[in-house]
C-alpha atoms as a printed R data frame, in Angstrom:
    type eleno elety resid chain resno       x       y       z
1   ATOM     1    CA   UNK     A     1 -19.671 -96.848  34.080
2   ATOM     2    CA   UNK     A     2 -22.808 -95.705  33.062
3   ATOM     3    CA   UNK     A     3 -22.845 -92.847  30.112
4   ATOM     4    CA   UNK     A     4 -24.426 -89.954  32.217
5   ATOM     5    CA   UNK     A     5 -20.866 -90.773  34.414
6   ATOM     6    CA   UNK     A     6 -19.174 -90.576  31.263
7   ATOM     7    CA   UNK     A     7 -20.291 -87.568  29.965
8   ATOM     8    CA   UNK     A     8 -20.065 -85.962  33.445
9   ATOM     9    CA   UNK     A     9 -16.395 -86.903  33.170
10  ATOM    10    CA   UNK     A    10 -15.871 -85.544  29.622
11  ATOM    11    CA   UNK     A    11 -17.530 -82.245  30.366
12  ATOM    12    CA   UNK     A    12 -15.721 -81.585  33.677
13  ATOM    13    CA   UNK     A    13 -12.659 -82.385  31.423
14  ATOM    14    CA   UNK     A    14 -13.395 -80.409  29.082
15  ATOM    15    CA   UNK     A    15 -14.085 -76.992  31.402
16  ATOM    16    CA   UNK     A    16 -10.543 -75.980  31.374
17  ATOM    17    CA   UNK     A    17 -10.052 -76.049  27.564
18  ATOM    18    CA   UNK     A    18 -13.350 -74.616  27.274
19  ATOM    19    CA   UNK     A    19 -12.807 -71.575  29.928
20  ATOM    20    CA   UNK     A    20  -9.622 -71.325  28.090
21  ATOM    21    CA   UNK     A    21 -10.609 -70.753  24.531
22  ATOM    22    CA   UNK     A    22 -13.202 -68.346  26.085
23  ATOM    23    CA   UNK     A    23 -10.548 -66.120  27.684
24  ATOM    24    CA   UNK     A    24  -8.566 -66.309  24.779
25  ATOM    25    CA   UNK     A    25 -11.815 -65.101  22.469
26  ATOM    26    CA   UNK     A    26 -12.644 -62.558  25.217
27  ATOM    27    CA   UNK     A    27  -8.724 -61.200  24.692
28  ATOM    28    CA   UNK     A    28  -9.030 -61.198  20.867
29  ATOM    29    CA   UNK     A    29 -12.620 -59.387  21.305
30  ATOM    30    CA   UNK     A    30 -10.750 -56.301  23.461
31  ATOM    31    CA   UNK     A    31  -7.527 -56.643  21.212
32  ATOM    32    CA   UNK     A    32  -9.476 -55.778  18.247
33  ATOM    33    CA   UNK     A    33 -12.088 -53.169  20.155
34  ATOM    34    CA   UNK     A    34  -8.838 -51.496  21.168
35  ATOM    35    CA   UNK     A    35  -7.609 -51.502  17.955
36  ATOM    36    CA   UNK     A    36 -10.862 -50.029  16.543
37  ATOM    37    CA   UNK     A    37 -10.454 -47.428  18.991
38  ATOM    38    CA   UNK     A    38  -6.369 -46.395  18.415
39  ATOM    39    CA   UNK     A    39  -7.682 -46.173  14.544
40  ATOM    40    CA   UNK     A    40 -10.578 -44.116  14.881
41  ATOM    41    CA   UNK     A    41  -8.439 -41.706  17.146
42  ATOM    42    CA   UNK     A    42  -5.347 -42.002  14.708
43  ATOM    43    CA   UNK     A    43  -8.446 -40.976  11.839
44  ATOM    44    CA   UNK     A    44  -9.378 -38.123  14.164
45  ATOM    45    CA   UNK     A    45  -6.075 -36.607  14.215
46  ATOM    46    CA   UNK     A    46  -4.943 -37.018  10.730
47  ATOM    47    CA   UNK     A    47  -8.301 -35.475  10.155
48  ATOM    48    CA   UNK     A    48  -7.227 -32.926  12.294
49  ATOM    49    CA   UNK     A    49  -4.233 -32.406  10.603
50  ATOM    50    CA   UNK     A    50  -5.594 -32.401   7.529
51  ATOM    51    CA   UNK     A    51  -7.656 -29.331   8.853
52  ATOM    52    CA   UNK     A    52  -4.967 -27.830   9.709
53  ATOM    53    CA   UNK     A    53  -3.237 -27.843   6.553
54  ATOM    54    CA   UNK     A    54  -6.099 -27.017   4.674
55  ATOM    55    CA   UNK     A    55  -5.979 -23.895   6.654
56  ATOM    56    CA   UNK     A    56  -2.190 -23.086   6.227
57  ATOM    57    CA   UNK     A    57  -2.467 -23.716   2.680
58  ATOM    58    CA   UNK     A    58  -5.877 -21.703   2.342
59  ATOM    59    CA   UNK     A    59  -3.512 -18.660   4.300
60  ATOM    60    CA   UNK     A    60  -0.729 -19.579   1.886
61  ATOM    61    CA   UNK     A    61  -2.567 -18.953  -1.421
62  ATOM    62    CA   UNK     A    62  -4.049 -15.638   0.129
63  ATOM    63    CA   UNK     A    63  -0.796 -14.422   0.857
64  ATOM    64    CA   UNK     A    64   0.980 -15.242  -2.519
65  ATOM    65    CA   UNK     A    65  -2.403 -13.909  -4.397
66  ATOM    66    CA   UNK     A    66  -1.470 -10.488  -2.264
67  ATOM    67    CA   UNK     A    67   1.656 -10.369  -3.704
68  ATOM    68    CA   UNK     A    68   0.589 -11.126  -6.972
69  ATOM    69    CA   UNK     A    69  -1.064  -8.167  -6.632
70  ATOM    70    CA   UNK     A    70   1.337  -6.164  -5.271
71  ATOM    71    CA   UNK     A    71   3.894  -6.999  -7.979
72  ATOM    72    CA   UNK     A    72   1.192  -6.288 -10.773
73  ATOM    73    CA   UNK     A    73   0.644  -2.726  -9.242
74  ATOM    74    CA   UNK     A    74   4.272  -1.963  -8.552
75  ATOM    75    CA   UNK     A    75   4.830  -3.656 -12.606
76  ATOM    76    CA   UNK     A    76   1.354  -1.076 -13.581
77  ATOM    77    CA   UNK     A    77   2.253   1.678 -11.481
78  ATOM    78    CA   UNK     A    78   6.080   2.427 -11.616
79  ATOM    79    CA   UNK     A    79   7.270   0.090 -14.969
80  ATOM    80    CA   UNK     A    80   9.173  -2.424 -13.380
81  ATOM    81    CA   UNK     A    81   9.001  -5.501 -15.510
82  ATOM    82    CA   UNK     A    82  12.657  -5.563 -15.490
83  ATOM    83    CA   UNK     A    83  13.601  -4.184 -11.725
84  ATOM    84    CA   UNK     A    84  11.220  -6.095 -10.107
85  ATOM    85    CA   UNK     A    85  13.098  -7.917  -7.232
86  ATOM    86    CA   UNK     A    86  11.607 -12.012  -7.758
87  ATOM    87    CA   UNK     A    87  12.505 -14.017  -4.880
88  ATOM    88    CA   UNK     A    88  12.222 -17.766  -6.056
89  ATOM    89    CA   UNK     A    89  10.940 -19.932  -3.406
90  ATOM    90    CA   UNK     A    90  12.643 -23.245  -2.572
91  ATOM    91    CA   UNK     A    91  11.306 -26.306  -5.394
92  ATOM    92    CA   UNK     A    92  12.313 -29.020  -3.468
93  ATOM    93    CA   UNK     A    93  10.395 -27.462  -0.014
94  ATOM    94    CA   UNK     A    94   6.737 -28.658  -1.346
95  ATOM    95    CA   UNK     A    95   7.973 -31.259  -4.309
96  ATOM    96    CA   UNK     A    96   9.471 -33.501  -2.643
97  ATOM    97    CA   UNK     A    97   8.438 -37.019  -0.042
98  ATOM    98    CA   UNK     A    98   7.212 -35.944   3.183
99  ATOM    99    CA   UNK     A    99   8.358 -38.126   5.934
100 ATOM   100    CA   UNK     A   100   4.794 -37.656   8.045
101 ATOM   101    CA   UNK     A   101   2.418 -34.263   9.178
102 ATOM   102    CA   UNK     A   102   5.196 -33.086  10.900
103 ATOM   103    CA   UNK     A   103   8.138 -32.613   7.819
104 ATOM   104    CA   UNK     A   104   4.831 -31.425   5.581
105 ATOM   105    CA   UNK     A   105   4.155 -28.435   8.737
106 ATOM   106    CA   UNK     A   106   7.629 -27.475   8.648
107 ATOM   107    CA   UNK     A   107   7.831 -27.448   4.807
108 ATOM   108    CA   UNK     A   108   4.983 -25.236   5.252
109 ATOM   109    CA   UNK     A   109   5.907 -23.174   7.930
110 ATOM   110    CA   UNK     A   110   9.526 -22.261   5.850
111 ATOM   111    CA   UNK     A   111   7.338 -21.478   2.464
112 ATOM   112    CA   UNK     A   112   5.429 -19.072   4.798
113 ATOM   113    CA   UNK     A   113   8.559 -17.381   6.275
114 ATOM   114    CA   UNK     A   114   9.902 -16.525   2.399
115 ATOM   115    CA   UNK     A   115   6.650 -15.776   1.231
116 ATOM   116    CA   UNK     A   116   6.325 -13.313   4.078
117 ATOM   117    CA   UNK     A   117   9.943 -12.187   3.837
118 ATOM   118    CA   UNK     A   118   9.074 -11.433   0.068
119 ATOM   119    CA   UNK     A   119   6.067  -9.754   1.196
120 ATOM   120    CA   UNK     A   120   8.147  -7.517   3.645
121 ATOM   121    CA   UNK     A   121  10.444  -6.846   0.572
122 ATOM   122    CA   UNK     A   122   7.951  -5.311  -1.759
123 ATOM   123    CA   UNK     A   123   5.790  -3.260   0.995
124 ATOM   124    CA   UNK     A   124   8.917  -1.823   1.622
125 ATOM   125    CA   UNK     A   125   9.641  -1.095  -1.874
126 ATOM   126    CA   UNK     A   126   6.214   0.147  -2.941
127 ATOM   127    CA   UNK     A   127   6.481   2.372   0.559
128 ATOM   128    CA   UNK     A   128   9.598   3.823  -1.467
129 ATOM   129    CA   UNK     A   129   8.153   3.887  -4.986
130 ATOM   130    CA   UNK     A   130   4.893   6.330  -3.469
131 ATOM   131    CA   UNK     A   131   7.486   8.553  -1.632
132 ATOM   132    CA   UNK     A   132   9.919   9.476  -4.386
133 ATOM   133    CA   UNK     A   133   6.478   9.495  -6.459
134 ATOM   134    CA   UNK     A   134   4.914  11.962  -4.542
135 ATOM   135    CA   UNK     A   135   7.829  13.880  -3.881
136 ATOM   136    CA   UNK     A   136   8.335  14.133  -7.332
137 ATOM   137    CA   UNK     A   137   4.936  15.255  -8.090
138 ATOM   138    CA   UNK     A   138   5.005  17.533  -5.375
139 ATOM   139    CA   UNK     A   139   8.349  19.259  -6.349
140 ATOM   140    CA   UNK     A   140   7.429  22.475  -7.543
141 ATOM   141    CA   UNK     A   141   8.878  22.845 -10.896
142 ATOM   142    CA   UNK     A   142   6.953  24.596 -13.694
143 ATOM   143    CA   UNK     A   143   5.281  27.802 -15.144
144 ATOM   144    CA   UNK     A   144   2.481  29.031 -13.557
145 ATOM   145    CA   UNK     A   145   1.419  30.611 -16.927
146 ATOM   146    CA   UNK     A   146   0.790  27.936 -19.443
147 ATOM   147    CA   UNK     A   147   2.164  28.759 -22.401
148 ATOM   148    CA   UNK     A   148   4.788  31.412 -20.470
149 ATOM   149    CA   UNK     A   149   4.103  34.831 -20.329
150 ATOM   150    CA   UNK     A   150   6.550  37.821 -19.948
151 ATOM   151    CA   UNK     A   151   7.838  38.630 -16.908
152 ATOM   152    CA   UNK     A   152   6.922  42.108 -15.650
153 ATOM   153    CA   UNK     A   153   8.715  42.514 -12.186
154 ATOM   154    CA   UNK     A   154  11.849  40.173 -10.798
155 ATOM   155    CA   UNK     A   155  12.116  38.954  -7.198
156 ATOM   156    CA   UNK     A   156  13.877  41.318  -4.576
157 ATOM   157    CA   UNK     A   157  13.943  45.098  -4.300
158 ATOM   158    CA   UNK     A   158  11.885  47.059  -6.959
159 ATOM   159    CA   UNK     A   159  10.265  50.228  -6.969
160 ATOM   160    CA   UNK     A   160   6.448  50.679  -5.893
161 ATOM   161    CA   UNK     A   161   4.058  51.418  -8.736
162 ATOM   162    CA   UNK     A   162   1.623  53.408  -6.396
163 ATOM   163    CA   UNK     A   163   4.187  55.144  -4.240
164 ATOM   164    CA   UNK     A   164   7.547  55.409  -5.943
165 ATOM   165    CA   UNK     A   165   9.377  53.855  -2.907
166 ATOM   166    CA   UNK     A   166  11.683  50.896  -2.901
167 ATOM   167    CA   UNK     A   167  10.355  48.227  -1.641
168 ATOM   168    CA   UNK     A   168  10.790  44.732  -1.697
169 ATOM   169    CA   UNK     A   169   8.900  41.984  -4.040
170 ATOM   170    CA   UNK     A   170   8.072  38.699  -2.654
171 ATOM   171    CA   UNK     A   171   7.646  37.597  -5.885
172 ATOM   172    CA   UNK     A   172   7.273  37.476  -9.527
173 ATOM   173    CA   UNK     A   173   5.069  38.960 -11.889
174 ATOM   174    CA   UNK     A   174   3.799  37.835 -15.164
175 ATOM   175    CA   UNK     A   175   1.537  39.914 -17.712
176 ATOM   176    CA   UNK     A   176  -1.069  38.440 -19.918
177 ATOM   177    CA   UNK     A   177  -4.570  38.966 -21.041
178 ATOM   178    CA   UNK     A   178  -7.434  38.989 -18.960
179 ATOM   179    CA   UNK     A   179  -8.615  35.129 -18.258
180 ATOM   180    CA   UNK     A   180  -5.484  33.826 -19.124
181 ATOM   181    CA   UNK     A   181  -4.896  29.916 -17.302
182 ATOM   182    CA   UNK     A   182  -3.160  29.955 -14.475
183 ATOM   183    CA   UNK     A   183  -1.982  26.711 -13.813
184 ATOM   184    CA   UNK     A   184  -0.613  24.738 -10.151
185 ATOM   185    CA   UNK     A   185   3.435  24.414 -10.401
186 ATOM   186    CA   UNK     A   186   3.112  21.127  -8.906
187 ATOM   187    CA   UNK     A   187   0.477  18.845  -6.996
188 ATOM   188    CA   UNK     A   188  -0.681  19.319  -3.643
189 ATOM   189    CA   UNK     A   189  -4.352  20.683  -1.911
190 ATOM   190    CA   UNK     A   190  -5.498  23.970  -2.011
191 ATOM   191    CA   UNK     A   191  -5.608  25.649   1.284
192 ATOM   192    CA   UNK     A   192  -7.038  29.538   0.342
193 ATOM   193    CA   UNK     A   193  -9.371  30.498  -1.970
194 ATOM   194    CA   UNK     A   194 -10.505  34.126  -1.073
195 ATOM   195    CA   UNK     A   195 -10.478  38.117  -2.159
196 ATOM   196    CA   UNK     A   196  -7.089  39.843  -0.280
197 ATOM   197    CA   UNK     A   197  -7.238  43.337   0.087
198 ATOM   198    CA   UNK     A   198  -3.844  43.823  -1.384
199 ATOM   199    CA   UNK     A   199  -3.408  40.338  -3.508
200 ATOM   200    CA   UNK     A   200  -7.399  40.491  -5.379
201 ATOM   201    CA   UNK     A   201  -8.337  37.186  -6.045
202 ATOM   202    CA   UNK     A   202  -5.995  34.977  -4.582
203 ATOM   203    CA   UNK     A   203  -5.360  31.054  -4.141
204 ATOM   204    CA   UNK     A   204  -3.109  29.604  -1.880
205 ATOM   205    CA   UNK     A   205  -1.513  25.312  -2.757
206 ATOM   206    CA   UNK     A   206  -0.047  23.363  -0.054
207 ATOM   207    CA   UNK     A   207   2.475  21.018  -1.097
208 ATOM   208    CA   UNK     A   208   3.626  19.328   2.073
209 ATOM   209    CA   UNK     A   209   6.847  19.620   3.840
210 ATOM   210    CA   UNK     A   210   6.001  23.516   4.091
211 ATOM   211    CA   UNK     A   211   6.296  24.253   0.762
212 ATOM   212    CA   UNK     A   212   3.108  26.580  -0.782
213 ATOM   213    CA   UNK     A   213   2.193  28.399  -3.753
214 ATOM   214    CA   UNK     A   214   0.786  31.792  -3.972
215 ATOM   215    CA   UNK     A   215  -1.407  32.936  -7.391
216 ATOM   216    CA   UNK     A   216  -2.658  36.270  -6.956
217 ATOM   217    CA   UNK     A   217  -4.257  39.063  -8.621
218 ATOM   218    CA   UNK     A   218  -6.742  36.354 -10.228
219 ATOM   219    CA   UNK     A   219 -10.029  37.466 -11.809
220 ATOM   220    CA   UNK     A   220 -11.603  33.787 -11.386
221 ATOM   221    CA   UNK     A   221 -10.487  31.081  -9.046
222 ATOM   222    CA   UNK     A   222 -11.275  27.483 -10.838
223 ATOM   223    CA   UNK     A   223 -10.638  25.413  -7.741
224 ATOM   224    CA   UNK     A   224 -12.070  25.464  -3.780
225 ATOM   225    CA   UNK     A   225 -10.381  24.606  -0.831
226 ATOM   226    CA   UNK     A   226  -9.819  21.229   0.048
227 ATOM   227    CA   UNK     A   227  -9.307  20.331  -3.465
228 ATOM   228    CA   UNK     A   228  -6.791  18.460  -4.734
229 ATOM   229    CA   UNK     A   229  -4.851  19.395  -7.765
230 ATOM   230    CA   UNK     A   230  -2.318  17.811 -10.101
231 ATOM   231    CA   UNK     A   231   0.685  19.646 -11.393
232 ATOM   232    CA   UNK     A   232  -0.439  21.929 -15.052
233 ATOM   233    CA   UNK     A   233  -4.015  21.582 -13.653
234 ATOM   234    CA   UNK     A   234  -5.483  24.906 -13.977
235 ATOM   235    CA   UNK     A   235  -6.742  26.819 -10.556
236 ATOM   236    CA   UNK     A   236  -7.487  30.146 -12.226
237 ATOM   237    CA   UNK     A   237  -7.797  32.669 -14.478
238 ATOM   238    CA   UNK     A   238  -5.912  36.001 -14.339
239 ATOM   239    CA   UNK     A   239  -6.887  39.139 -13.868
240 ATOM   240    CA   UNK     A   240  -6.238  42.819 -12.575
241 ATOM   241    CA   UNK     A   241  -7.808  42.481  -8.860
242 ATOM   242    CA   UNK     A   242  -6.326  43.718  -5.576
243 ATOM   243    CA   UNK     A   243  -3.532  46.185  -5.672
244 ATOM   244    CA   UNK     A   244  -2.784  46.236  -9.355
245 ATOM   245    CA   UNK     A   245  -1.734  48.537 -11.901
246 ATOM   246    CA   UNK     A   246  -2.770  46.239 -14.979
247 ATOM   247    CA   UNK     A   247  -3.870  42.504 -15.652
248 ATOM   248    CA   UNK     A   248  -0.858  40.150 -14.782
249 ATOM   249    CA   UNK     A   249  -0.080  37.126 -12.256
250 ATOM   250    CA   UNK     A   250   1.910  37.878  -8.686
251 ATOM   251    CA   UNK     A   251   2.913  34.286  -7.757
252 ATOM   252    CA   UNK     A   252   5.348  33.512  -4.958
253 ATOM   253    CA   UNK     A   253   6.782  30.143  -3.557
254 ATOM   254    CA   UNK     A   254   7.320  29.624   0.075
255 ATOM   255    CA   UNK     A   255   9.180  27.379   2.309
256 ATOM   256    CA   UNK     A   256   7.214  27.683   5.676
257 ATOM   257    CA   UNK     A   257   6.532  31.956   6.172
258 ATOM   258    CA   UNK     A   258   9.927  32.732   4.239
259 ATOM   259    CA   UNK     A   259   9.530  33.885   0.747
260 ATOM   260    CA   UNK     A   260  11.927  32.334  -2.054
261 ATOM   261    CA   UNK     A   261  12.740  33.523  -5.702
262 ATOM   262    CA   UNK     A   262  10.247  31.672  -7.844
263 ATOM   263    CA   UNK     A   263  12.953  32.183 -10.501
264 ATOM   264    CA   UNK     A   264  14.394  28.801  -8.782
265 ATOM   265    CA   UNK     A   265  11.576  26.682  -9.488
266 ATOM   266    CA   UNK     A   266  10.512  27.785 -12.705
267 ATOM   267    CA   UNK     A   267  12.019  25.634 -16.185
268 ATOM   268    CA   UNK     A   268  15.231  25.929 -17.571
């Protein structure tokens, strides 16, 4: 047999193994492209998640620096170092071995829910804290004379000065000297500032809830309207003006358009 037969022979021999280690490198080659491909898309998503985390967490801090704040204001504002209500979240929720994204979102997801809950907690107890503060700095309570002053004429009937009649006094009368302070029996926003025929110089304090203030007989209002005034703040200065028989202050309280004794409000 010649050697070009020979080598004919080997190489047709040879075809099968040859076509077979080529299949088997062709299999390997997509194997490993596919495999390239499941962890590029497996990097994608954990990228993805990561994202996503990043974000929760970014959400997370904002929220707990929000109550931070809170707390600090409610600790500033109303003294609560002590009475502060701290809700302690959960150690083992972020401390301890997370078994994938899905156990770390959930982990998450319940230190969101008690950080919110918390949040809830305190808006609804500094909501509390700023009513009973302003209703306590609204309450009127106080002198309107600095310093008191005697009290010329009670609440109730009384006998006119100008006409000698009975006739009833919707308030209370205090005598003084001429540019004596007048000062607001409690906070709120002034609603009149004008000259009454019958009251002279006169300014008018809303307090909310219906409750107002009447100073009248003023020689010099100190405040305009629309302004608003703390409780002791002075809004005049008295005077003899309107329908008066001498230099004193006519102040009334009232609870919508009824007239109550002042003597109620003022101190013990």
């Amino acid at each position: 047999m010649s050697d070009y037969r020979l080598f004919l022979l080997l190489a047709v021999l040879q075809l099968p193994v040859m076509l077979y280690l080529y299949s088997q490198w062709q299999n390997a080659e997509q194997q490993q492209l596919q495999l390239s491909r499941q962890l590029e898309q497996q990097q994608r998503s954990q990228q993805r998640q990561l994202g996503r985390i990043g974000q929760r967490l970014g959400q997370l801090q904002a929220e707990l620096g929000q109550l931070s704040a809170v707390g600090q204001r409610l600790v500033r504002d109303y003294d609560l170092v002590d009475e502060l209500p701290l809700q302690r979240l959960d150690a083992n929720l972020l401390q301890r071995p997370f078994n994938g994204f899905a156990d770390l979102h959930l982990a998450l997801t319940q230190v969101s829910e008690q950080t919110r809950a918390y949040g809830m907690t305190l808006a609804a107890l500094e909501s509390l804290l700023l009513s009973l503060h302003i209703n306590e700095i609204t309450q009127i309570q106080g002198h309107p004379v600095p310093g008191y002053s005697r009290m010329s004429s009670t609440f109730g009937q009384r006998r006119d000065p100008f006409t000698g009649r009975t006739r009833w006094h919707r308030g209370l009368d205090f005598s003084g000297q001429q540019g004596q302070p007048v000062a607001a029996t409690a906070a709120g926003v002034v609603s009149v500032v004008e000259q009454h025929p019958e009251f002279g110089g006169l300014v008018e304090i809303n307090h909310g809830q219906g409750w107002t203030t009447r100073y009248a007989h003023l020689d010099t209002q100190l405040v305009h309207v629309g302004e608003r005034v703390d409780k002791g703040q002075y809004v005049a200065l008295m005077g003899r003006t309107g329908r008066a028989t001498g230099v004193h202050l006519h102040y009334e309280v009232l609870k919508g358009n009824k007239q109550l004794d002042p003597a109620r409000f003022l101190p013990n």
